[in-house]
Backbone as a printed PyTorch tensor [residue, N CA C, xyz], in Angstrom:
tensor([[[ 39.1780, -17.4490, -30.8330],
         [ 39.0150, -18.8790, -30.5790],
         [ 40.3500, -19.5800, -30.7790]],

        [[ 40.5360, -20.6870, -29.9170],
         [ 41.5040, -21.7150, -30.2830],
         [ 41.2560, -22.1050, -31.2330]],

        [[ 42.7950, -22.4160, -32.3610],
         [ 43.0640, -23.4330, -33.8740],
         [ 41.7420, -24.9430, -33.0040]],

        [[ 41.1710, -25.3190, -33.5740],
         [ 40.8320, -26.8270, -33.1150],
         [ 40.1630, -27.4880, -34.4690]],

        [[ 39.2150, -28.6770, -34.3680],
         [ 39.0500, -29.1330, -35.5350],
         [ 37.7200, -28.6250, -36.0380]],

        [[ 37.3100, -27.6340, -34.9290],
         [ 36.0900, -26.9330, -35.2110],
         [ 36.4860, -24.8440, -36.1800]],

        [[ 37.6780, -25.0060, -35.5050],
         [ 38.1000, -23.2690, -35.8390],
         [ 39.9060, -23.8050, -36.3880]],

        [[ 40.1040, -22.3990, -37.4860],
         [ 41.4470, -22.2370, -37.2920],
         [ 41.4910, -21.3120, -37.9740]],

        [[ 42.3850, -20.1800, -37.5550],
         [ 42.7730, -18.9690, -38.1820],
         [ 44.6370, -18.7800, -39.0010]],

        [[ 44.4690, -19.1720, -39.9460],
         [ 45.4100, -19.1160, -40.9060],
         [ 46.5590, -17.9700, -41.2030]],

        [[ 47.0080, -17.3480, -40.0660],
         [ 47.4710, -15.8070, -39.9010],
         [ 48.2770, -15.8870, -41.3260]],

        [[ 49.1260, -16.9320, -41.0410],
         [ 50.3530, -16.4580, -42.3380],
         [ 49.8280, -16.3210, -43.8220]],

        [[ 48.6350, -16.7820, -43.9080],
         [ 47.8730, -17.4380, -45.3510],
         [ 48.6980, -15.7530, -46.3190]],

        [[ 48.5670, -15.5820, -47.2200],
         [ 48.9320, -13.9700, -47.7560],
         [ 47.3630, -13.4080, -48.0790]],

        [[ 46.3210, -14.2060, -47.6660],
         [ 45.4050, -13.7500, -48.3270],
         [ 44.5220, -13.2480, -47.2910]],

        [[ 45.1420, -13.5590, -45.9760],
         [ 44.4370, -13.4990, -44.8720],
         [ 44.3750, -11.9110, -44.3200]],

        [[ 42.6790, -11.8380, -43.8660],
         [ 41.7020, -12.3460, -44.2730],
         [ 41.1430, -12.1570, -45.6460]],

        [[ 40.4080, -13.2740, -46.2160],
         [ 40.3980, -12.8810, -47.5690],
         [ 38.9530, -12.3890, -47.7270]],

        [[ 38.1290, -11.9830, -46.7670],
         [ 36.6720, -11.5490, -46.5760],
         [ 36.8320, -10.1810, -45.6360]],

        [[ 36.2340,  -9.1950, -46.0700],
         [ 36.0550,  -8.1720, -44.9400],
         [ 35.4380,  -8.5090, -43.9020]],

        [[ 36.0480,  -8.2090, -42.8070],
         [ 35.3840,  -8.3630, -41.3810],
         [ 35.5990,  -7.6260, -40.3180]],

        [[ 34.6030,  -7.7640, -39.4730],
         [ 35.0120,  -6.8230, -38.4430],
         [ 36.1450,  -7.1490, -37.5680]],

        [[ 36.3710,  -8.5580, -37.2060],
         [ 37.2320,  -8.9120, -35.6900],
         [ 38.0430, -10.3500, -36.2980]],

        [[ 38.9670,  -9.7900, -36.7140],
         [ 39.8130, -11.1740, -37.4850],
         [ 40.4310, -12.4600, -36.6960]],

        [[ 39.7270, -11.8840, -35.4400],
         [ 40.3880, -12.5910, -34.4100],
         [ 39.0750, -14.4040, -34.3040]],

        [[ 37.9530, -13.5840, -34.6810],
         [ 37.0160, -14.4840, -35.1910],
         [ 36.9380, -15.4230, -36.4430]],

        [[ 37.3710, -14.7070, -37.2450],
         [ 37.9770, -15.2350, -38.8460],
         [ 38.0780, -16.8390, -38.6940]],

        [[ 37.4660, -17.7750, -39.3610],
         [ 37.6740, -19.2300, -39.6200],
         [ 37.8220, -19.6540, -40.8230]],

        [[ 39.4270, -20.0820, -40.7370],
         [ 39.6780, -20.6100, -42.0860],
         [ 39.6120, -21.9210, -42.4280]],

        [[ 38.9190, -22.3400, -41.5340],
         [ 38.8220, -24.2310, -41.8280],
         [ 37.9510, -24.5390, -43.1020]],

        [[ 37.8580, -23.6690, -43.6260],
         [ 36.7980, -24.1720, -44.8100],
         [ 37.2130, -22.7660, -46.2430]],

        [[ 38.9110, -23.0230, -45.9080],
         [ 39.4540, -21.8490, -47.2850],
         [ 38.3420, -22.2150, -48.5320]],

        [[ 37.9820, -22.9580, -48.8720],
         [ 36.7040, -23.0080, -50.2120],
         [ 35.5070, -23.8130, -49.5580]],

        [[ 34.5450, -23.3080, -49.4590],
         [ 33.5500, -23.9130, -48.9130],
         [ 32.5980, -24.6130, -49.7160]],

        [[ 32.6480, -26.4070, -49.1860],
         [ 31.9680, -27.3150, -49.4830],
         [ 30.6020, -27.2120, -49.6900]],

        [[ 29.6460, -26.4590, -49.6350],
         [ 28.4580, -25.9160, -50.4490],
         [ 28.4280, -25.3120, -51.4440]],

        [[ 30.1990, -25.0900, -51.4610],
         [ 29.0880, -23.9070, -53.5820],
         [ 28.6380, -24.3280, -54.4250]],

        [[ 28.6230, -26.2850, -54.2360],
         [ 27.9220, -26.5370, -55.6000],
         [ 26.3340, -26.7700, -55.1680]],

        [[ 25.8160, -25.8620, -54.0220],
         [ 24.1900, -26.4900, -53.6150],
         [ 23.9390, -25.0280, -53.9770]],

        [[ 22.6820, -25.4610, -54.5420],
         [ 21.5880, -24.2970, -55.4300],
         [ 21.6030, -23.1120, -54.3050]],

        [[ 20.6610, -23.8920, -52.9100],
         [ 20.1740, -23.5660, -51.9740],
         [ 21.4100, -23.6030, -50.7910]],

        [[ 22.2040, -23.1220, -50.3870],
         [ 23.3030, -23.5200, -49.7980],
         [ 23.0100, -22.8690, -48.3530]],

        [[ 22.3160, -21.5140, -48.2400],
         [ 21.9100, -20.6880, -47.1050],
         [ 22.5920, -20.1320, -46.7150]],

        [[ 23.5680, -19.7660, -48.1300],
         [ 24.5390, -18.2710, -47.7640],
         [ 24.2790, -17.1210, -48.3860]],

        [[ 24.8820, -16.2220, -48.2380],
         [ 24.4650, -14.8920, -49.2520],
         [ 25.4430, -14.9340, -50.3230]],

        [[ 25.2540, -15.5560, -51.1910],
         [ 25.7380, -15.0360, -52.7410],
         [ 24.8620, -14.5960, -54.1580]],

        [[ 25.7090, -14.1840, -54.5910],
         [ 24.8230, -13.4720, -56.2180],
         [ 25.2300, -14.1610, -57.0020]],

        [[ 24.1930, -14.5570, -57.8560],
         [ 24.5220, -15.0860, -59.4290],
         [ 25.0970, -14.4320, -60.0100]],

        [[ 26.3190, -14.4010, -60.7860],
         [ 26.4710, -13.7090, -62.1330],
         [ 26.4260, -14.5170, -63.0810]],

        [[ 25.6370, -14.5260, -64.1630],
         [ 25.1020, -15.2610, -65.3800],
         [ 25.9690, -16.5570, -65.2360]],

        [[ 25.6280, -17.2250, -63.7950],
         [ 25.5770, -18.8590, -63.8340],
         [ 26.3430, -19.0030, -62.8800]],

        [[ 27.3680, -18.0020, -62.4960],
         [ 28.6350, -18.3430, -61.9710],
         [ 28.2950, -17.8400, -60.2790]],

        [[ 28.3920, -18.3630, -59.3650],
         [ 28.4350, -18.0780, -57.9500],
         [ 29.2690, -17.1310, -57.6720]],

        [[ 29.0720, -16.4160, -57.3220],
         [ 30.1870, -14.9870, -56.3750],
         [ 29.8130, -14.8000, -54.7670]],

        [[ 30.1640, -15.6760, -54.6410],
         [ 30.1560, -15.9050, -52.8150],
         [ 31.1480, -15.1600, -52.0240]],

        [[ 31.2320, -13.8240, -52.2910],
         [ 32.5440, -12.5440, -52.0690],
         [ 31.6780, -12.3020, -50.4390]],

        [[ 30.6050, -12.0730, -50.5090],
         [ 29.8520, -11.5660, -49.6140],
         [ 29.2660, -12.6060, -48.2550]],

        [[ 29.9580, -14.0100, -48.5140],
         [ 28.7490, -14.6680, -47.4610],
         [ 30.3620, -15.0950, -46.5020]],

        [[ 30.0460, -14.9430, -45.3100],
         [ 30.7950, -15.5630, -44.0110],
         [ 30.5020, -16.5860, -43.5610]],

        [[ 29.8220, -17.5040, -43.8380],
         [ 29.0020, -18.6700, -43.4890],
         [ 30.4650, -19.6030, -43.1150]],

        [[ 31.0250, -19.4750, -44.1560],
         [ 32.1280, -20.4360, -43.7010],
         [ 33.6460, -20.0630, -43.1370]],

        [[ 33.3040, -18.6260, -42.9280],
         [ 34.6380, -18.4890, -42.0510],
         [ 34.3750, -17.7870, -40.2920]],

        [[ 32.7840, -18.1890, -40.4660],
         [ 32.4190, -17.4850, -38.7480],
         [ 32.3620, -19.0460, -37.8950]],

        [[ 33.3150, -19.0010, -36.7620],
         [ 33.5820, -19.5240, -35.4090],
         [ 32.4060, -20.4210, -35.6490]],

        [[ 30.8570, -20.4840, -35.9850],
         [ 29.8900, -21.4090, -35.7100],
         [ 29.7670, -21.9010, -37.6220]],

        [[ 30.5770, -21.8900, -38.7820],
         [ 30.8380, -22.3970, -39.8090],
         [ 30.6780, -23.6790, -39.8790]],

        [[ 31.5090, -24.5440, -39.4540],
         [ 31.9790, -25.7230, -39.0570],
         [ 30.4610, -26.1860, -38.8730]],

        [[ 29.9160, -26.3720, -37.6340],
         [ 28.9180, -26.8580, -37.6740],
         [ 27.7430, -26.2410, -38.8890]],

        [[ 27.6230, -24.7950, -39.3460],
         [ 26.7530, -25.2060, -39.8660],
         [ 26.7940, -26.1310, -41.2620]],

        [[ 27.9710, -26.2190, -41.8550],
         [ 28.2710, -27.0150, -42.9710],
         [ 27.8640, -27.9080, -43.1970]],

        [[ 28.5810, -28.8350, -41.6560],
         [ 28.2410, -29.9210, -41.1610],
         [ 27.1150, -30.5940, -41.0430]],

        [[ 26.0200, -30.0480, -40.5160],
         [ 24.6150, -29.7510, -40.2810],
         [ 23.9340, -29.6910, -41.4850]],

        [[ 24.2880, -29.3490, -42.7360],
         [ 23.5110, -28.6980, -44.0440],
         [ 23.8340, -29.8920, -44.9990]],

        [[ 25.2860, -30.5340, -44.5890],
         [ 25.6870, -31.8120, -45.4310],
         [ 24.6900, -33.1920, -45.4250]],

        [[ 24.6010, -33.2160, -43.8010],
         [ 23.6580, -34.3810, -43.1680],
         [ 22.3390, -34.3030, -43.5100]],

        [[ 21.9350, -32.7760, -43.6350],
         [ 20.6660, -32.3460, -44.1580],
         [ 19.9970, -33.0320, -45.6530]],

        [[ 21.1560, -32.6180, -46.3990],
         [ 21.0130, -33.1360, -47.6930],
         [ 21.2830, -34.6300, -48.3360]],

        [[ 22.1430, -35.2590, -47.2990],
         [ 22.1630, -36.8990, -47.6210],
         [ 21.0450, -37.3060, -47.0660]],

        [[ 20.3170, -37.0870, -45.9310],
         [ 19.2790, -37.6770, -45.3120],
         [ 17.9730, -37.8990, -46.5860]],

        [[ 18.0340, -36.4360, -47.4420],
         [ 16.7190, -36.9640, -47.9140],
         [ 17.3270, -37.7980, -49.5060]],

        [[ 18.6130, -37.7930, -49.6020],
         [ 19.3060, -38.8200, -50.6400],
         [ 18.4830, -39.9520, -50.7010]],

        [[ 17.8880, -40.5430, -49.7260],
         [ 18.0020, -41.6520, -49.9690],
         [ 16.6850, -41.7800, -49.9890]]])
């Protein structure tokens, strides 16, 4: 994918990629720490370790369709804010 405000792949980062993957060419780094780890329910795959989130395992926020779902999960959760 094209860098845009939906994707961007961070080649030079030193950490890059910092998730195993298959096709790095897919890799989205627009969300280097992702704005859900503080939701209980976030609808990624991570494990508790006695309290602490280890989100080693979830791609949610570095796959090409990330962006929106973030996006989508943010609006989700202010809507019933109120």
């Amino acid at each position: 994918m094209e860098n845009s405000y939906r994707f961007y792949r961070n080649i030079a980062c030193k950490y890059f990629p910092c998730h195993k993957v298959k096709d790095e060419e897919e890799f989205n780094c627009m969300f280097c720490y992702c704005p859900l780890y503080f939701l209980e329910e976030c609808g990624g795959n991570h494990v508790d370790h006695m309290g602490i989130k280890d989100c080693t395992n979830c791609l949610i926020p570095h796959s090409p369709k990330g962006y929106d779902y973030i996006n989508e999960k943010i609006m989700e959760i202010n809507r019933f804010k109120k």
